[in-house]
N, C-alpha and C positions, 0 to 999 in steps of 0.2 A: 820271337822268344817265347818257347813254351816249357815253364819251369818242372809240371808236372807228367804224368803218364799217358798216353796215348792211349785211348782204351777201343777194343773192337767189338762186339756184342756183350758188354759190362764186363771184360775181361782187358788184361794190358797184353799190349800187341806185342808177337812174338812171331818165328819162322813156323813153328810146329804146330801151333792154333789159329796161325791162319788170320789175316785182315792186314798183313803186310804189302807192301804196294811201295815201287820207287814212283819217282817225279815220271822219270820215264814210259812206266806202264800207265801210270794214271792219263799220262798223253795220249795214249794209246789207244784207250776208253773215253778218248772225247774231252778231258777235263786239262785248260792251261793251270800250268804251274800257280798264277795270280787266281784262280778257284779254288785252290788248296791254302793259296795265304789267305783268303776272303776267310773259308772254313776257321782257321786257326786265330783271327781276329775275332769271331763267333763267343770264345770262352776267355776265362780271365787265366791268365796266366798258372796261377796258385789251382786253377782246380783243372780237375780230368776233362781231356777232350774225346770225346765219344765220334771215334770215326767210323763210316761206313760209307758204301756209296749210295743210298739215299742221303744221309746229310750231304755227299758231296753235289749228288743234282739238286738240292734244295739252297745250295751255296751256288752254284753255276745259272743258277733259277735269277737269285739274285744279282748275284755280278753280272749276268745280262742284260736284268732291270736297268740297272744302275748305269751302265754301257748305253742305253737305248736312251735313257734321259742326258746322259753327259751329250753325245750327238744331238739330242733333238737343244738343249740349251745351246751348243755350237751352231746352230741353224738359224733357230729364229731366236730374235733376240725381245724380251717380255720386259719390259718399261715399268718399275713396282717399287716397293719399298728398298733401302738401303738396313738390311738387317744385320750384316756384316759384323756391328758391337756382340749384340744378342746371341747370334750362335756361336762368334768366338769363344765368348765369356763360359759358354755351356762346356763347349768342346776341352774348354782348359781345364775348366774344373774336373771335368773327367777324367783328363790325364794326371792329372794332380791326385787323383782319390787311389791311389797305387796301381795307376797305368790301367786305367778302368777302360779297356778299349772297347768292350762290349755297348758298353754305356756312349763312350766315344762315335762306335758306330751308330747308334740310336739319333746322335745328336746330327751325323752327318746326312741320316734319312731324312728327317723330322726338316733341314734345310732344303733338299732334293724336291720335299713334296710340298714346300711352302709356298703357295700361289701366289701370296702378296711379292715374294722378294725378288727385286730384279736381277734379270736373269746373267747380267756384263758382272753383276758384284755377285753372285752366287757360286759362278764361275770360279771366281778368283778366288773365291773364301775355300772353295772344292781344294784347289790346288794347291793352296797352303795345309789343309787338312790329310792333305795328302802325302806331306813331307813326311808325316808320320804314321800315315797308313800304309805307303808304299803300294799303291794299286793302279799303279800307270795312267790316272785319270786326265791327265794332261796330252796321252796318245791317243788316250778311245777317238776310234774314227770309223765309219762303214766301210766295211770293207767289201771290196767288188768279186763275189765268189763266182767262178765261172762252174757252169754247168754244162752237163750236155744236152744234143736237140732232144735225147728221149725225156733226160729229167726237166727241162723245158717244156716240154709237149703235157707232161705232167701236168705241173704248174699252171701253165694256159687251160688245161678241161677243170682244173679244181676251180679257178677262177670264175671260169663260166656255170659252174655248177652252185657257186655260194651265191654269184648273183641272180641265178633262178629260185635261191634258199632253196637248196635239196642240200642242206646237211648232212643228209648221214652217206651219202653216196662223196661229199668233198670232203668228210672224213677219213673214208677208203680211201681213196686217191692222197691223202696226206701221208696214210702208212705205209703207200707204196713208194711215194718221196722216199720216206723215211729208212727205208727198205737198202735205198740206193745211197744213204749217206747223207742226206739234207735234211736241214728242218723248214719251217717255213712261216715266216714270221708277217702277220697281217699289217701293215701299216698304211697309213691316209695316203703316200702312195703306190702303192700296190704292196702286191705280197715280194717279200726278199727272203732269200735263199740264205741259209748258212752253214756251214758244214758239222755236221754231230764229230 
């Protein structure tokens, strides 16, 4: 629900000035549908939402954060406090202060990055949080991107090139990834592949 105007360079979106975009093209350009709800959860309802596609890769930035931790909590599972009361109580007040979801999202990070909390009841606080964010946090899962032998062959020389630290030579090699439609995402293990 966005009660107010959609604005696209401090202007309201229109056919003729241009920063219009269906769900459709915005897929088009690399960004799921659930990167546009993240964006629109971003503002409060009552006031202007300022779209372009930097905020939308600054939204897409995030929602893959958020994706990358919902899988790594699905992995390993971290043994800690039960804080479950604590951010409920945050999360509701939030919703309570007239659908304060900005604020909502704040309380949903602020859980994601708390080291103390264990990770079986984080989890699940996630997924109740999410009844009303609506951000399929219950599906995120790695998804197995296939490539081909050349964007393979790719991959394999940047790999070889970070563990020699020549950086600026496995940062070429990233753009040429990049080039061909992947991005490439460093993780403890190894680098994975996702498609832009």
């Amino acid at each position: 629900m966005h009660e107010t105007f959609l604005l696209f360079k401090g202007e309201k979106v229109s056919k003729s000035k241009g920063g219009l975009y269906t769900i459709s093209e915005l897929e088009a350009k690399g960004y799921s549908p659930l990167v546009y709800r993240y964006l629109n959860l971003l503002t409060l309802y009552r006031k202007p939402l300022n779209f372009s596609l930097e905020t939308m890769d600054a939204a897409k930035t995030a929602y893959e954060r958020l994706k990358r931790k919902i899988i790594e909590f699905k992995k390993a599972q971290h043994h800690g406090e039960d804080l479950t009361e604590e951010y409920s109580s945050e999360f509701l007040k939030a919703i309570n202060d007239d659908l304060n979801i900005p604020k909502a999202i704040q309380v949903l990070w602020q859980a994601v990055d708390d080291v103390k909390f264990d990770t079986k009841k984080k989890l699940e606080l996630l997924y109740k949080f999410d009844e009303v964010l609506g951000l399929n946090i219950k599906e995120m899962k790695s998804e197995n991107v296939q490539v081909s032998k050349e964007v393979q062959k790719l991959i394999d020389a940047r790999e070889r090139l970070r563990k020699n630290k020549l950086w600026i030579e496995a940062d070429i090699i990233r753009e040429r990834i990049k080039e061909r439609g992947f991005s490439i995402k460093d993780t403890s293990d190894g680098p994975q592949a996702e498609k832009i």
